[in-house]
N, C-alpha and C positions, 0 to 999 in steps of 0.2 A: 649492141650491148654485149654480145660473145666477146669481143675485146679484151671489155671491161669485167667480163668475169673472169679469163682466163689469169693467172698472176706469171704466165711466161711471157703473155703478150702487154699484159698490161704496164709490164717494169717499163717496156719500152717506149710505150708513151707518157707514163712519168719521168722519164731520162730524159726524151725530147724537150717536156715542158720545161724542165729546168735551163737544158741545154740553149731553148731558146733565150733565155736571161744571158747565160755566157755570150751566147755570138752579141750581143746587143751594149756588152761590158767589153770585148775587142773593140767593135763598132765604135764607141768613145774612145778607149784609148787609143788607134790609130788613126781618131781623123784627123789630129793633129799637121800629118804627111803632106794630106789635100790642103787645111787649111793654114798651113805656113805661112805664106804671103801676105792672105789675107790679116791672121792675128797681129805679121809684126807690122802692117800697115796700120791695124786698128790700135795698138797698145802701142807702139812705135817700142819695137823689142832691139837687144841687139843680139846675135846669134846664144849666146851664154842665157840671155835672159828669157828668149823664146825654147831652149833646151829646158832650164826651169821651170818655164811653164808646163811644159809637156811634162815632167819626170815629176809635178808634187802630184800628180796624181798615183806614179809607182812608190814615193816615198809615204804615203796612207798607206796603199796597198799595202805592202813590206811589213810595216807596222803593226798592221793587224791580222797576221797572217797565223801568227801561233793562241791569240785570242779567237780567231775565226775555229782554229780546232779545236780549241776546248767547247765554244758554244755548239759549234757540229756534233762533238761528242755527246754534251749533257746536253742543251737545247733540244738540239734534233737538225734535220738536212731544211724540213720544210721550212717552220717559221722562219729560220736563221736567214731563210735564203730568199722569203720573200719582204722581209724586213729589208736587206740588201737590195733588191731590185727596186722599193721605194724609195730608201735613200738615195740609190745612183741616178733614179729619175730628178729629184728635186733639184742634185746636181749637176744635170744636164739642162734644165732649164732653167737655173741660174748663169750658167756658162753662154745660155745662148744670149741671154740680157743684161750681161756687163756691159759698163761700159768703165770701167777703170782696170787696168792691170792688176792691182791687188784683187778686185772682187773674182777677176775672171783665177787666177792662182784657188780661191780659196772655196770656187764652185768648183774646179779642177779636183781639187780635195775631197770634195762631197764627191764627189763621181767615182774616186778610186775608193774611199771610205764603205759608200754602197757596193759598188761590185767586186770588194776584198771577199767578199763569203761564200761568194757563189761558186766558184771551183771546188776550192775544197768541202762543201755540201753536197758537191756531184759524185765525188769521189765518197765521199762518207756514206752517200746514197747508196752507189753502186756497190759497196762492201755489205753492205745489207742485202739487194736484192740480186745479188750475182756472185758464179763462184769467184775462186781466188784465179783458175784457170782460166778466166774471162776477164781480168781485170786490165792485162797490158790493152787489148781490143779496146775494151771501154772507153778507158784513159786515151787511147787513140782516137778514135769515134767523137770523144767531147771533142778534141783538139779539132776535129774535121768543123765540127760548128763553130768554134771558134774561126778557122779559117775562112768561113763565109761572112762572117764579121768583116770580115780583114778585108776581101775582097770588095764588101759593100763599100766598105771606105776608101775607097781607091776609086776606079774610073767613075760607078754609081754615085759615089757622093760628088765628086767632081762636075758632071754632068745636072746634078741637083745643084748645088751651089748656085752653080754658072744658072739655073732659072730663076731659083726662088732667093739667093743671099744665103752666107753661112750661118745666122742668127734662126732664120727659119725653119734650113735643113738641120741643126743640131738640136732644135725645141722639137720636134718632131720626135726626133730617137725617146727625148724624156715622156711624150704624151705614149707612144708604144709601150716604154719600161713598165708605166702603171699598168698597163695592163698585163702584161706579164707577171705582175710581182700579184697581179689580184689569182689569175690564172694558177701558179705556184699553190698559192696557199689554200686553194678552194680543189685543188686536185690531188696534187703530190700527199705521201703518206711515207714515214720515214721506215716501217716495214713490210713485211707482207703482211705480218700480224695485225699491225694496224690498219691495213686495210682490207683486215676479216678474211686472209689467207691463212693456211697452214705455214708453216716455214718450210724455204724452197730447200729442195736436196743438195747439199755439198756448199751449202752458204751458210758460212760459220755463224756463232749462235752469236746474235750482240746484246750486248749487256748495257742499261745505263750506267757510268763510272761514277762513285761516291769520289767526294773532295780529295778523299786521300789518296784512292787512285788513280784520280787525273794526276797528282802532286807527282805518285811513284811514275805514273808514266811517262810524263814529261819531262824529269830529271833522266829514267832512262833513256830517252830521245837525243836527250842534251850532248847525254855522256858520249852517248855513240860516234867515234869520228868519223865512222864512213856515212853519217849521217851529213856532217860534217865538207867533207867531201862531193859527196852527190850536192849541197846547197854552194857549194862553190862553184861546179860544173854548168848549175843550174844561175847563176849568177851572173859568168860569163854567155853561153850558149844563146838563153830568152834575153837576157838584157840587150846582144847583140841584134836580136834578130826584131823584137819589139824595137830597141831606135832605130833602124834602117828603116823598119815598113812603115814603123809608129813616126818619126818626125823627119829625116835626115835624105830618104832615098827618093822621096820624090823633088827637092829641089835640089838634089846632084843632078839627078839626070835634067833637069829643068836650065839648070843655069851652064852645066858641062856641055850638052847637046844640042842647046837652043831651041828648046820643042815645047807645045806649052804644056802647063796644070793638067789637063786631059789627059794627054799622050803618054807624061810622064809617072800619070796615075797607073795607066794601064800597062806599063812595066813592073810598077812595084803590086801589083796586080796576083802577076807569077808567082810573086812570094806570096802572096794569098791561096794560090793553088798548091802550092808548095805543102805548106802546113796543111792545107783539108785532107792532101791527099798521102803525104809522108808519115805524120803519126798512126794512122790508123793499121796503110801498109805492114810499117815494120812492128809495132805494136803486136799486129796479127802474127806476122814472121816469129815475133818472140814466142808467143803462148805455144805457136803449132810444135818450135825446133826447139824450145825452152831451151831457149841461148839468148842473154841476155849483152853478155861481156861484148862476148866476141863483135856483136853488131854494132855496140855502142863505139868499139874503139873503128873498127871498121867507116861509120859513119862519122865519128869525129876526125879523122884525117882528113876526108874530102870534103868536109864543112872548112876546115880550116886553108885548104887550098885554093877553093872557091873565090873568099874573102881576098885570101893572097894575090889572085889574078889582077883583082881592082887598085888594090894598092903598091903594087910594082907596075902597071902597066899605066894606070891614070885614069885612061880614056881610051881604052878596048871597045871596038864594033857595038853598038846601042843592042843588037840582038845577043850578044855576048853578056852584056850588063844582063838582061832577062833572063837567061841562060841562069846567071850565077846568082839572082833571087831567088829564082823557083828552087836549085836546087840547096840555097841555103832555108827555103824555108822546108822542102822535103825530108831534109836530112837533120832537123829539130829535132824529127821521131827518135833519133837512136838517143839523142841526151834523154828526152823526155820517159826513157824505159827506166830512167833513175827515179819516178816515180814508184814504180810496181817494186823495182828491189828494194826500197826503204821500207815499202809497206810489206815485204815478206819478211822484212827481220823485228816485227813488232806486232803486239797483240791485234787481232782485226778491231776490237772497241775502242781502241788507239788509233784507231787510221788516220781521224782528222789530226790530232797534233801532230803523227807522224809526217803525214803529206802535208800539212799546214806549215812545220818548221822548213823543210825544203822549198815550200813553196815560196819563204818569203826573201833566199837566197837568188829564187827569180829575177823578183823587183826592188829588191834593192840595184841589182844589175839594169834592170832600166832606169831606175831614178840618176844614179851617177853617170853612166854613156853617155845620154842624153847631151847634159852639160858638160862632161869631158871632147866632146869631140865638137860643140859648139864652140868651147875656147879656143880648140886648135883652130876653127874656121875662120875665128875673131883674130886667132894670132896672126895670120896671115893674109888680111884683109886688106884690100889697098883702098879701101875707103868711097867705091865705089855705089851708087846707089841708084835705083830704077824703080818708080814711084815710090820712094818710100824703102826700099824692101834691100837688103845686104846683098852683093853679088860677090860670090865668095872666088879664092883663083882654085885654079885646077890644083896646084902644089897642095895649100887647104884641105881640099878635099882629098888627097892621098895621104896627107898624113891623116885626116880622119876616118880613113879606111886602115892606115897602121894602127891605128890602135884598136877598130874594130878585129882584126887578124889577130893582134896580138892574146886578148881575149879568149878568141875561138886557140890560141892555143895551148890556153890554159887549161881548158874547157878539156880539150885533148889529152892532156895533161894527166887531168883528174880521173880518165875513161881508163886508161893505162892504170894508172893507182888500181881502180879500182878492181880489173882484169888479174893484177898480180894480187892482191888482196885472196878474190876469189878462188884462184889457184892457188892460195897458201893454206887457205881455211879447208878447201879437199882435202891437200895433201894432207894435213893434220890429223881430218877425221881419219880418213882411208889410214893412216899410220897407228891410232887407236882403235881401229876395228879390228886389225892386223894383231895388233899387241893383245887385245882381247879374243879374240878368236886362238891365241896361241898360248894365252892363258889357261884357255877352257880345254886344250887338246891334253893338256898335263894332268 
């Protein structure tokens, strides 16, 4: 019970409870990777339409990503978030008892529907019970749970599958979620206040926002292009790195290498370690060196080279291919610091529609991928088929690695913006200090 009275110890086992929702809202939407074959066997997909499958779960998400902020603002982190964790259950266990294509699409929906809230109420959490100087950590920290999601869904589900049938193993994830979402709502407390604490030192005071301020704050979020910006970066970056792990990357290596569902789990795997392990790092790297730019663009050049290897080479060494997962999901962290700067240039009671509207520049990035690089695999399909299931050619898949590259360098792109940005807005003040300070000598 000392835990539970302390409010330094305690945040962090309200962060956890949440957190576990998040890894559980990865867990869906990547199991798509593992169960590829399976779906376009059971729906009889063709690559365009198994990519649709996957991505209406990002196209909810996306959707309700700037509604998700406002209810995190005025709602609160809790209910919002455990309302979330029951919907995305109903939609996991609707998904596991299709049997038509449209139903399985439109349980796909309930599942991004429910876990649209749950990020950004982690983040809206953490701005309440943590300073601003802790926030890139945090933000890294959830990423970490999230990457164990990700990892769940790769060889673990793979190996469950293969016992029990994928209907069984994904009805499971939904019988979890309930408890989660009962967990949430019976523990979590959206301040310290409210959970009969003083408020914590150097964690800004938050306010619920009346109508009119959500209105003014949201328009200024709008206005903002480096808001702007960061949801582009964030567009290209998670949209890439969500379809590779989330549908694309386990049957590249599946059908390129000749290895089965398992094996090729446990590559795209790396990219699960990647993300547990990359956000939080450089996350932490930012708050300690408070350099945010500099890492972002640093890390966006070899995110983009990464990609580059696969898609000029084809069919680089199987350990190579791992190589370039892990470190494309490691190196997510330096885009993902475009979280912490959009929420330093907006009021803290603003957090959620601040990180809400970037967030949904995320998934709309996975919604479109998906299906963009399924076409490419369609376009150059020789019509081949093995129970069932599309065998795409190597060519296919290198251009659906150029377009994934292409992305990451745009992604690139917007890190550089954002770098020269930063250095303009110094030099400006530093030039009005100067000017004022030269004012005051006369």
């Amino acid at each position: 019970m000392r835990l539970w009275r302390d409010p330094f110890k305690r945040r962090w086992i309200l962060w956890l409870t949440m957190g576990i929702a998040f890894l559980l809202v990865n867990a869906n939407r990547l199991s798509t990777a593992v169960l590829a074959e399976d779906l376009m066997a059971a729906f009889d997909t063709t690559g365009a339409q198994l990519g649709t499958l996957h991505a209406f779960f990002f196209w909810v998400y996306a959707a309700m990503q700037i509604p998700t902020g406002v209810l995190a603002d005025r709602v609160g982190p809790r209910r919002t978030a455990a309302t979330g964790a029951a919907v995305m259950s109903v939609g996991t266990l609707g998904f596991a008892a299709a049997n038509t294509y449209l139903v399985a699409v439109v349980a796909r929906g309930l599942i991004g529907l429910g876990g649209s809230v749950i990020f950004v109420c982690i983040l809206r959490f953490c701005a309440s019970w943590f300073r601003a100087d802790e926030f890139a950590t945090l933000n890294g920290l959830t990423f970490t749970l999230s990457g164990l999601g990700g990892v769940f869904a790769t060889t673990p589900l793979a190996v469950v599958v293969g016992r029990v049938g994928w209907r069984a193993a994904i009805g499971s994830l939904g019988v979890v979620g309930f408890v989660v979402a009962v967990a949430v709502f019976a523990l979590v407390r959206d301040t310290p206040e409210k959970a009969g604490f003083e408020p914590i030192e150097g964690v800004p005071e938050q306010v619920t926002l009346t109508n009119a301020r959500l209105r003014s704050s949201l328009e200024d979020v709008l206005r903002d292009p480096l808001v702007w910006v960061v949801a582009l970066m964030l567009f290209c970056s998670s949209g890439v790195n969500l379809t590779l792990f989330g549908l694309w990357g386990v049957p590249y290596v599946v059908q390129t290498y000749d290895v089965s569902v398992t094996t090729a789990s446990t590559i795209t795997l790396l990219g699960g370690i990647g993300i547990m392990t990359g956000p939080p790092t450089i996350g932490w790297l930012s708050d300690r060196l408070e350099r945010r730019m500099e890492l972002m663009v640093t890390g966006g050049g070899c995110f983009v080279a990464c990609l580059g290897l696969i898609a000029v080479v084809g069919k680089p060494p199987l350990p190579v291919v791992g190589l370039v997962f892990l470190l494309a999901g490691f190196l997510l962290g330096a885009f993902l610091l475009g979280y912490a700067v959009v929420k330093d240039r907006h009021p803290s009671s603003a957090s959620g529609i601040s990180t809400g509207t970037v967030n949904a520049g995320a998934f709309v990035g996975a919604a479109i991928l998906p299906t963009a690089m399924g076409w490419a695999l369609d376009a150059y399909w020789t019509g081949t088929l093995v129970g069932g299931v599309r065998v795409y050619t190597p060519l296919g898949y290198r251009i659906a690695f150029g377009i994934a590259t292409a992305a990451g360098a745009i992604a690139f792109g917007c890190t550089i913006w954002l770098y020269r940005h930063e250095r303009a807005t110094r030099s400006s003040a530093d030039a009005t200090d100067a000017t004022a300070d030269g004012l005051g000598g006369e």
